[in-house]
C-alpha angles and dihedrals in degrees: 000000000000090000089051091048091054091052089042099052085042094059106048085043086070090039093049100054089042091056090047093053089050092042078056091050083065124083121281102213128009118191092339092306134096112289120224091266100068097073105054079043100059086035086051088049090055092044100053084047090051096045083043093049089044090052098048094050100049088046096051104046102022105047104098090050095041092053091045086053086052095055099041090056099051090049078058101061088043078059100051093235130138118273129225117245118225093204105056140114142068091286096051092047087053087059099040090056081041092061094040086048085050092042092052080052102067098042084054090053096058086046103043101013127241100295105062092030097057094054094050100049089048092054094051092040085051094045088048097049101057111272107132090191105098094176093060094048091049084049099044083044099049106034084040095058088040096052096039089049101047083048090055090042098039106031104023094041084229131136116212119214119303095201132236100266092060104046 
């Protein structure tokens, strides 16, 4: 788990500053007001110090143990013995088909655009993760990417994506 907190921190660090570069590529003011670029901004700042928090302390008061993990498992292997995998479980499998399922959304979304996309990635999370009304999940999909979509549109003054199917 320390080994994976250390990868993990790592890793939306560097998200986190990219998101931040392209958030600065937006327009800074529209009309007086905020432009789009302000809030991924301020989202990519807390995410950088929440991947910074995450990695100094895992680093602080996990180093001795986490170094002693990474020997043991290397005599293991000397040994010939089985080793141990970190990610590994029910729980682990669950997040690993969560992020296929998120990554197949977005390549929907440049296909089909965010509306269709959306509700249809809502309905499949719901249904994985445990929800037997299939009636709800189509309901909160559906009314949750409309709604999302007509406050972006109305309110925002945005378009999301369109898709390519539909341009």
């Amino acid at each position: 788990m320390k080994l994976a907190n250390i990868i993990l921190s790592v890793i939306t660090l560097a998200l986190s500053v990219y998101i931040y570069y392209v958030s600065r590529q937006f327009p800074e003011v529209l009309d007086s007001v905020p432009g789009p670029g302000i809030w991924p901004g301020i989202l990519s700042l807390c995410l950088f110090g929440v991947s910074l928090f995450l990695l100094v302390t895992t680093i602080i008061t996990w180093k001795k143990p986490l170094l002693k993990a990474v020997e043991k498992t290397e005599l293991s292997k000397d040994r010939g013995q089985t080793e141990e995998r970190i990610f590994s479980g029910k729980g682990t499998i669950r997040v690993y088909i969560l992020m296929g399922i998120a990554l197949i959304y977005l390549v929907l979304m440049m296909l089909v655009g965010f509306l269709i996309s959306s509700a249809i990635f809502m309905i499949v999370t719901m249904l994985f993760m445990g929800e037997k009304r299939i009636w709800l999940a189509a309901l909160v999909g559906v009314g949750a990417s409309l709604g999302l979509y007509l406050i972006f549109f109305n309110v925002f003054r945005i378009l999301l994506p369109a898709g390519a199917l539909f341009r």
